[in-house]
N, CA, C and O of each residue as an XYZ file, in Angstrom:
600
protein
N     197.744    158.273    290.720
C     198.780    158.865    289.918
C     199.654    157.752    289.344
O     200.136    156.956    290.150
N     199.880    157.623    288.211
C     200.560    156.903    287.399
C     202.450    157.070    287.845
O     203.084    158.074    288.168
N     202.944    155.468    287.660
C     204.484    155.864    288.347
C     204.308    156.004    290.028
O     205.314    156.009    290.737
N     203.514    156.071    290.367
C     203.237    156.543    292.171
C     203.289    155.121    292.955
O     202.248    154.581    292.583
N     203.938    154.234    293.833
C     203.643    153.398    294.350
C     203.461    153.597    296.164
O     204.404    153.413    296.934
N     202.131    153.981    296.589
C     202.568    154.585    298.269
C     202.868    152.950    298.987
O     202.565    151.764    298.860
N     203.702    153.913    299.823
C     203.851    152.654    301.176
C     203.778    152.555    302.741
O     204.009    151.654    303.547
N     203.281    154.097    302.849
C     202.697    154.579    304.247
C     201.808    155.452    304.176
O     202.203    156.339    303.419
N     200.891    155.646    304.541
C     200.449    156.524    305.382
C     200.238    157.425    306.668
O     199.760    156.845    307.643
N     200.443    158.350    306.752
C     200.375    158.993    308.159
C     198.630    159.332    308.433
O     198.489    160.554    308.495
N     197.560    158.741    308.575
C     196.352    159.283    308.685
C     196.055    160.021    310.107
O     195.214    160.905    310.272
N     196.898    159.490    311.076
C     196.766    160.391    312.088
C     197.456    161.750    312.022
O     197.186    162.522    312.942
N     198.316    162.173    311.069
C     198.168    163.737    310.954
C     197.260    164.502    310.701
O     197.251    165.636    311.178
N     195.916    163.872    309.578
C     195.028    165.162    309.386
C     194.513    164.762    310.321
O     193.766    165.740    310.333
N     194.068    163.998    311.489
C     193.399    164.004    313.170
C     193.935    165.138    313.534
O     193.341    166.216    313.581
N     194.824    164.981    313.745
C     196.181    166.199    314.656
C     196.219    167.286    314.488
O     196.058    168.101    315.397
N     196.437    167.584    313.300
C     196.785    168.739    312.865
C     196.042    169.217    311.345
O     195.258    168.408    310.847
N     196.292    170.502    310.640
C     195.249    171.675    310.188
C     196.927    171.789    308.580
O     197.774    172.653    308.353
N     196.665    170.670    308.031
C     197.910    170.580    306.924
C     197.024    172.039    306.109
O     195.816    172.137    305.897
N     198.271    173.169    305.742
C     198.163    174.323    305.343
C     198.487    174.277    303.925
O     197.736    174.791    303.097
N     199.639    173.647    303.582
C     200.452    172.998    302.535
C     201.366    172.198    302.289
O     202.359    172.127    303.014
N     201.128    171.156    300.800
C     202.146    170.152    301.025
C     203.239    170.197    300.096
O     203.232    170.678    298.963
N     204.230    169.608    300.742
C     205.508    169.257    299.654
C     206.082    168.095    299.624
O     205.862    167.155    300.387
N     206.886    168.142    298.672
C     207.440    166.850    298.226
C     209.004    167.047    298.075
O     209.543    168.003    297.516
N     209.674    165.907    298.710
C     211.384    166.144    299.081
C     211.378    164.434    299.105
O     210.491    163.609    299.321
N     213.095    164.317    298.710
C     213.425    162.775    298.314
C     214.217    162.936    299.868
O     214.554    163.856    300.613
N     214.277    161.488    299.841
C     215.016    160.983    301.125
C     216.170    160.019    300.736
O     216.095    159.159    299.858
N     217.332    160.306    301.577
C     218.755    159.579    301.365
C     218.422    159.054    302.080
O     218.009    159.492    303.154
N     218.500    157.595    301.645
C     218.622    156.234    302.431
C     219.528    155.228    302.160
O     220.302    155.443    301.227
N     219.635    153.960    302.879
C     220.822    153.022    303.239
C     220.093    151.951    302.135
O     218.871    152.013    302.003
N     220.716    151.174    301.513
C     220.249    149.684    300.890
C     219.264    149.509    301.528
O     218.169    149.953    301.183
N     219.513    148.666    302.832
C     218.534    147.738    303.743
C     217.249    148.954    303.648
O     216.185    148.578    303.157
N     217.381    150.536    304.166
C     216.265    151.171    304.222
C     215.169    150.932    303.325
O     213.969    150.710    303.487
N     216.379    151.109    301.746
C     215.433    150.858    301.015
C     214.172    149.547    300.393
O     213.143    149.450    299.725
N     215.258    148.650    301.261
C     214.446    147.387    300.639
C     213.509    147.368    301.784
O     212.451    147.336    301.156
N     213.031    147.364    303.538
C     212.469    147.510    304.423
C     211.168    148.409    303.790
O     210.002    148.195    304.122
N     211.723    149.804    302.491
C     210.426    150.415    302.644
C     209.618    149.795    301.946
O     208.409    149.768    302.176
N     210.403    148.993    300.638
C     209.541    148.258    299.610
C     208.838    147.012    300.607
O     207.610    147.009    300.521
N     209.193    146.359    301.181
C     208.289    145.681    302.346
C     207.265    145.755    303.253
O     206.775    144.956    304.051
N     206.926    147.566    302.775
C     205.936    148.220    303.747
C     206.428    148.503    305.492
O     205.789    149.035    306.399
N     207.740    147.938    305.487
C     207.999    148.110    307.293
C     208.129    149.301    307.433
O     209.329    149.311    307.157
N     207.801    150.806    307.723
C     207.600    152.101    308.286
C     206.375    152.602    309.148
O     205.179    152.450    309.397
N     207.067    153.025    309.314
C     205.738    153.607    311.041
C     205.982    155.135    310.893
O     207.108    155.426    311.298
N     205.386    156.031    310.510
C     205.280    158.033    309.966
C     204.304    158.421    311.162
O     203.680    159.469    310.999
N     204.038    157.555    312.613
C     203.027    158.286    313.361
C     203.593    158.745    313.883
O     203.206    159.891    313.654
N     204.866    158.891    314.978
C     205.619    159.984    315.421
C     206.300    161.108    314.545
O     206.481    162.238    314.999
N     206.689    160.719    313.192
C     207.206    161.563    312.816
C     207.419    163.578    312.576
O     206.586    164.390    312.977
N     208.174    163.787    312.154
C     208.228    165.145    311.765
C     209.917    165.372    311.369
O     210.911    164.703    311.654
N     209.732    166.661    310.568
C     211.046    167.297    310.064
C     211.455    168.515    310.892
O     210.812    169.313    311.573
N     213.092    168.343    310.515
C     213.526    169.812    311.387
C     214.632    170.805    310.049
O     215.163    170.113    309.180
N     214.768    171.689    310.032
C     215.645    172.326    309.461
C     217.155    172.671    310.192
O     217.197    173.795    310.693
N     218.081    172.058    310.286
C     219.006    172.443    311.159
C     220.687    172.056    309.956
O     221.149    171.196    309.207
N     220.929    173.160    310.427
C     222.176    173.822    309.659
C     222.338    174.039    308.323
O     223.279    173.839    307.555
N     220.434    174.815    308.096
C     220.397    174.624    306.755
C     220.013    173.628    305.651
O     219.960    173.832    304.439
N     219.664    172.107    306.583
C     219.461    171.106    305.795
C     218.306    170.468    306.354
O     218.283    170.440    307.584
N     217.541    170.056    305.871
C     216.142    169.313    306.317
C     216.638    167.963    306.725
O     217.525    167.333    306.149
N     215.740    167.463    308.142
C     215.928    166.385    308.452
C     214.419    165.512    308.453
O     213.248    165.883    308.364
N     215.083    164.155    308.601
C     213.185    163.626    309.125
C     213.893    162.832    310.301
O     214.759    161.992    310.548
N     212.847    163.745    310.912
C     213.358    162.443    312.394
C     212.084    161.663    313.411
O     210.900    161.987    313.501
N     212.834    160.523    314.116
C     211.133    159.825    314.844
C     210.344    159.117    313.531
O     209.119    159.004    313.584
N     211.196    158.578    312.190
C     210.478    158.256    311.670
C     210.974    156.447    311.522
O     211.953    156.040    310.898
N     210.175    155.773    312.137
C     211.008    153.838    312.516
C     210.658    153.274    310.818
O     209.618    152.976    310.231
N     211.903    153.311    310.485
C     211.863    152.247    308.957
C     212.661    150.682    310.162
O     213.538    150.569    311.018
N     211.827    149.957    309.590
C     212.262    148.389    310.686
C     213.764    147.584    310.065
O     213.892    147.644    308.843
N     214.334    147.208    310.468
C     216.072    146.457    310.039
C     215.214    145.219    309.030
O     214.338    144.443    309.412
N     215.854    145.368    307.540
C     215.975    144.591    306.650
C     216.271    143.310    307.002
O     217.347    142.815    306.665
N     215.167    142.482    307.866
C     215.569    140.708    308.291
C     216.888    139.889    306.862
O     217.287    138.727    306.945
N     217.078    140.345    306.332
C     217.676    139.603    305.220
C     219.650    140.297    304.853
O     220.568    139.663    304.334
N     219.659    141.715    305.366
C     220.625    142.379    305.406
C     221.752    141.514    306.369
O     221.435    140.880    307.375
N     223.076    141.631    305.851
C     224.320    141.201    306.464
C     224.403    142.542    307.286
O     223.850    143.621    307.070
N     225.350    142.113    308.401
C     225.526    142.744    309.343
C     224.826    144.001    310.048
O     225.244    145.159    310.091
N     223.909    143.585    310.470
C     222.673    143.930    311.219
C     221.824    144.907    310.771
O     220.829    145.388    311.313
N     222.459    145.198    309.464
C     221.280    146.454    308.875
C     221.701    148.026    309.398
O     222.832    148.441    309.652
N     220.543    148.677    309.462
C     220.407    149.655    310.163
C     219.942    150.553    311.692
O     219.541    149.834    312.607
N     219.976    151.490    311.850
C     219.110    152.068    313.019
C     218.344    152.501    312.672
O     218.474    153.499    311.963
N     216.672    151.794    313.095
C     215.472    151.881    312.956
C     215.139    153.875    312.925
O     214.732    154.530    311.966
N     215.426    154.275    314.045
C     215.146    155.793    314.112
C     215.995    156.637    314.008
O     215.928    157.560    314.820
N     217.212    156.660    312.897
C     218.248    157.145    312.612
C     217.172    158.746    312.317
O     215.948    158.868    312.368
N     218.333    159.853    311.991
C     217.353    160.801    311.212
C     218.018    160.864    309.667
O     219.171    160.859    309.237
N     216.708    160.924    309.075
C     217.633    160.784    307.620
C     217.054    162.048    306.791
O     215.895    162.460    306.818
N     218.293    162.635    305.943
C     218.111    163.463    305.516
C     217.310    163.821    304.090
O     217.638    163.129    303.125
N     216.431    164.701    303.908
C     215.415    165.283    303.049
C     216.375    166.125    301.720
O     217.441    166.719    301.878
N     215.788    165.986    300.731
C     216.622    166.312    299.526
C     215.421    167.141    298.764
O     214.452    166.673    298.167
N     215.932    169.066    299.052
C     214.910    169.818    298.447
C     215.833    170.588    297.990
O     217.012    170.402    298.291
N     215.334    171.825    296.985
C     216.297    172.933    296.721
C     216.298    173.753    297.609
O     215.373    173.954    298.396
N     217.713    174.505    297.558
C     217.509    175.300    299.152
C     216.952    176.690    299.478
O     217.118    177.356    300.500
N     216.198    176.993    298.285
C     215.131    178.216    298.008
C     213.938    177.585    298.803
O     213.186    178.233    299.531
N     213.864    176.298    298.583
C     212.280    175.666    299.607
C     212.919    175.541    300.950
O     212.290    176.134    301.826
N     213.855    175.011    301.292
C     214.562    174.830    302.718
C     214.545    176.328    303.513
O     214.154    176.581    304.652
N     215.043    177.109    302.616
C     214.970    178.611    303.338
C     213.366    178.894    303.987
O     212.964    179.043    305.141
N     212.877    178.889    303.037
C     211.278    179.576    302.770
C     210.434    178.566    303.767
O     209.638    179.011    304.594
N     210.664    177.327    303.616
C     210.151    176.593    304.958
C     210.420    176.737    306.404
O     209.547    176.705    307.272
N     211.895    176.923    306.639
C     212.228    177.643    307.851
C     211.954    178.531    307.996
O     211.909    178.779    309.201
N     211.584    179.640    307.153
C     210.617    181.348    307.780
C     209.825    180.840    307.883
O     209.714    180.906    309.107
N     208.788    180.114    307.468
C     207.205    179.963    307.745
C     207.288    179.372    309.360
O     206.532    179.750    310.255
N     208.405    178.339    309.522
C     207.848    177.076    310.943
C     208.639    178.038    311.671
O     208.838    177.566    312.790
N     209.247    179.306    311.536
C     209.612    180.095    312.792
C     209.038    181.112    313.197
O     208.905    181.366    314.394
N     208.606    181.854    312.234
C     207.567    182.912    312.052
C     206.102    182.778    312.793
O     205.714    183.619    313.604
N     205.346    181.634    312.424
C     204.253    181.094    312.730
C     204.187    180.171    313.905
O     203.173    180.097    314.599
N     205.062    179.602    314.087
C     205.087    178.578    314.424
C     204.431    177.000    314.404
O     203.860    176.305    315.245
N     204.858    176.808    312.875
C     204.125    175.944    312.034
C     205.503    174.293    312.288
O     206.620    174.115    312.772
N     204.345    173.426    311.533
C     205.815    172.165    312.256
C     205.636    171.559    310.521
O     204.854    171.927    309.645
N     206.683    170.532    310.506
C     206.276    170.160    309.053
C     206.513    167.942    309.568
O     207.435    167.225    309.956
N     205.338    167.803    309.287
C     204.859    166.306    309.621
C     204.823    165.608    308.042
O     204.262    166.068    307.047
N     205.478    164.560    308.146
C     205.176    163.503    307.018
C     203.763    162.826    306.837
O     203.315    162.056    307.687
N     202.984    163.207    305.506
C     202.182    162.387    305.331
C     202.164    161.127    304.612
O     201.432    160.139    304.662
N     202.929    161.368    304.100
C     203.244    159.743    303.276
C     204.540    159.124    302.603
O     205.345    159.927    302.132
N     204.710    158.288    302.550
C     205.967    157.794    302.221
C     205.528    157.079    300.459
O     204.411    156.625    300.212
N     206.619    157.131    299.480
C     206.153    156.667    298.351
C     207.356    156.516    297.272
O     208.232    157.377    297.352
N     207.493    155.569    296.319
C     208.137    155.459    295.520
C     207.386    156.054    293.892
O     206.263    155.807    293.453
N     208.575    156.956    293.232
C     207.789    157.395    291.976
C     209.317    157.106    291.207
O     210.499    157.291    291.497
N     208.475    156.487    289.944
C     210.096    156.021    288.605
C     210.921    155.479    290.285
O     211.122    156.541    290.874
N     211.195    154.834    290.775
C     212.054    154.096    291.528
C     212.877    154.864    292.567
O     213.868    154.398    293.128
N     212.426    155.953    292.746
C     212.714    157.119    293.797
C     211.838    157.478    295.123
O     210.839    158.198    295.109
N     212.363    156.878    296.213
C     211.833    156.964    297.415
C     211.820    158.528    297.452
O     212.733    159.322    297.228
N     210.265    158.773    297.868
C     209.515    160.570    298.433
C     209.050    160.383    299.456
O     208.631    159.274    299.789
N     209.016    161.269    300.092
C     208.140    161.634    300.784
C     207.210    163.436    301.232
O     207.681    164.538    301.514
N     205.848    162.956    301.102
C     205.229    164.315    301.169
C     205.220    164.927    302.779
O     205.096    164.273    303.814
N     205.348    166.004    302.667
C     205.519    166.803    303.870
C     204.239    168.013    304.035
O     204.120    168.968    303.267
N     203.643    167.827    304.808
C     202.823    169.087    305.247
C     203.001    169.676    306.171
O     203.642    169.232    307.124
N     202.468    170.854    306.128
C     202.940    172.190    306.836
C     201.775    172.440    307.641
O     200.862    173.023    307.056
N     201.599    172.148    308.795
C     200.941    171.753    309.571
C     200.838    172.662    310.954
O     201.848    173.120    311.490
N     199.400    172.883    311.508
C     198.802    174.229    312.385
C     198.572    173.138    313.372
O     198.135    172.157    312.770
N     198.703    172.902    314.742
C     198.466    171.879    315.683
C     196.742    171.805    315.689
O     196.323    172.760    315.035
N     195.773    171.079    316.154
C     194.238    171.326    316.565
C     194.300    171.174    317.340
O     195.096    170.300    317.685
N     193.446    171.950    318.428
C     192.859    171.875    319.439
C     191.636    170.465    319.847
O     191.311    169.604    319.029
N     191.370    170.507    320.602
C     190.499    169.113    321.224
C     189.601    169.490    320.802
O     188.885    168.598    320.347
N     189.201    170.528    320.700
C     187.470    171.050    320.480
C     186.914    171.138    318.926
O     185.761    171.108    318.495
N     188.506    171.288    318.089
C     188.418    171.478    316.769
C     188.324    170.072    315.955
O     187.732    169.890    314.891
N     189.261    168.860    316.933
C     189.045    167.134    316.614
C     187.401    167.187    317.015
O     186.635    166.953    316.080
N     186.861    167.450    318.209
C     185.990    167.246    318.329
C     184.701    167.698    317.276
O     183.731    166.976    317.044
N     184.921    169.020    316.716
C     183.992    169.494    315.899
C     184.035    169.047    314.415
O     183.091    169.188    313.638
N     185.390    168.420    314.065
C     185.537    167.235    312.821
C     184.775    166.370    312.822
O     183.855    166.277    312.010
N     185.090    165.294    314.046
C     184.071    164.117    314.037
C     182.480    164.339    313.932
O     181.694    163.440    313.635
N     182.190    165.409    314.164
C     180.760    165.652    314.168
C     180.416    166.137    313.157
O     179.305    165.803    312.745
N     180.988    166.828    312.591
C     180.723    167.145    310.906
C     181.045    165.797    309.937
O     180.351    165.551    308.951
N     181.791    165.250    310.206
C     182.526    164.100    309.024
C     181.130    163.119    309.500
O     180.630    162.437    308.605
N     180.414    163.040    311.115
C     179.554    161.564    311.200
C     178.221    162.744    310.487
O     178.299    162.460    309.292
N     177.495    163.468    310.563
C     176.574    164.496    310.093
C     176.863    164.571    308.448
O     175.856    164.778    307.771
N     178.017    164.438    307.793
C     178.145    164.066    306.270
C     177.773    162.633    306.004
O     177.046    162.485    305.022
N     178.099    161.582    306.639
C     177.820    160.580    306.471
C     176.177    160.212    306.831
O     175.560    159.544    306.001
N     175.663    160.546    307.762
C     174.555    160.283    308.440
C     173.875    161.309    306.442
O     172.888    160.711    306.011
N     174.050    161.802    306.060
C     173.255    163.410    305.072
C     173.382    162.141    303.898
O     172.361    161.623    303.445
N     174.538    161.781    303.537
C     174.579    160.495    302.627
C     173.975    159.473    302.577
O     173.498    159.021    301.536
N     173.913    159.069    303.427
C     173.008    157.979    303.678
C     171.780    157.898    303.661
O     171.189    156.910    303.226
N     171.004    159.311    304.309
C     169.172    159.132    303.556
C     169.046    159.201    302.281
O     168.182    158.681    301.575
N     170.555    160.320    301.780
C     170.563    160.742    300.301
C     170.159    159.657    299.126
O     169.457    159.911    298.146
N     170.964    157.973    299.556
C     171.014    157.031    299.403
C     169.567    156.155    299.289
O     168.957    155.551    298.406
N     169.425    156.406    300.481
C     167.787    155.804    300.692
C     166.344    155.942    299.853
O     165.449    155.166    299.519
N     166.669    157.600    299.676
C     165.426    157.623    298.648
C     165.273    157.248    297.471
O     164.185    157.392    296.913
């Protein structure tokens, strides 16, 4: 996507979990945050969002202290807040209470000079269901590969 610059990935969410649908919400951040993300320093494998008092959070998500920032920067696992309209904030909190659905960050990204991040709406998997991935995803690959051969 044109304008799109990513700078994380979460790939251990589609392991984890059964993403239903995704969205996209900006994140308020500090200077140092921002220059740390352009540096690639973020870690989205613990992460996830909460809805509380009406306002989306991201929390458990480590952006690392700006080595170059005066007076010590920031807190690595602060929770920082998600910037959606509050027709999606509503409508996301019925779904993750109703269902009991969670909403996990898949990626972190700058678009026109605006830190995003995508959010999926996410069904937990079971062991048996990771397990029945890997065996389909190595059985696609193994199907490709004679495909290849002949």
């Amino acid at each position: 996507m044109a304008g799109r610059k990513t700078v994380a990935t979460n790939r251990r969410a589609r392991h984890d979990y059964e993403i239903l649908d995704t969205y996209e919400a900006g994140i308020q951040l500090t200077g140092s945050e921002v220059k740390s993300l352009r540096a690639g320093q973020v870690q989205l494998k613990d992460g996830f969002a909460v809805v509380r008092d009406g306002e989306l959070w991201l929390e458990k998500v480590h952006i690392a202290p700006y080595s170059f920032s005066r007076a010590g920067g920031h807190d690595p696992e602060r929770p920082r807040k998600l910037l959606m309209h509050r027709r999606e904030i509503d409508r996301l909190a019925g779904k993750m209470q109703e269902r009991g659905l969670t909403l996990v960050p898949l990626s972190i990204y700058f678009t026109h000079g605006l830190a995003k991040v995508e959010l999926g709406l996410a069904k937990g998997k079971r062991t048996r269901d990771k397990r029945r991935d890997l065996i389909d995803r190595q059985q696609r690959r193994e199907m490709d590969r004679a495909r290849r051969r002949r």
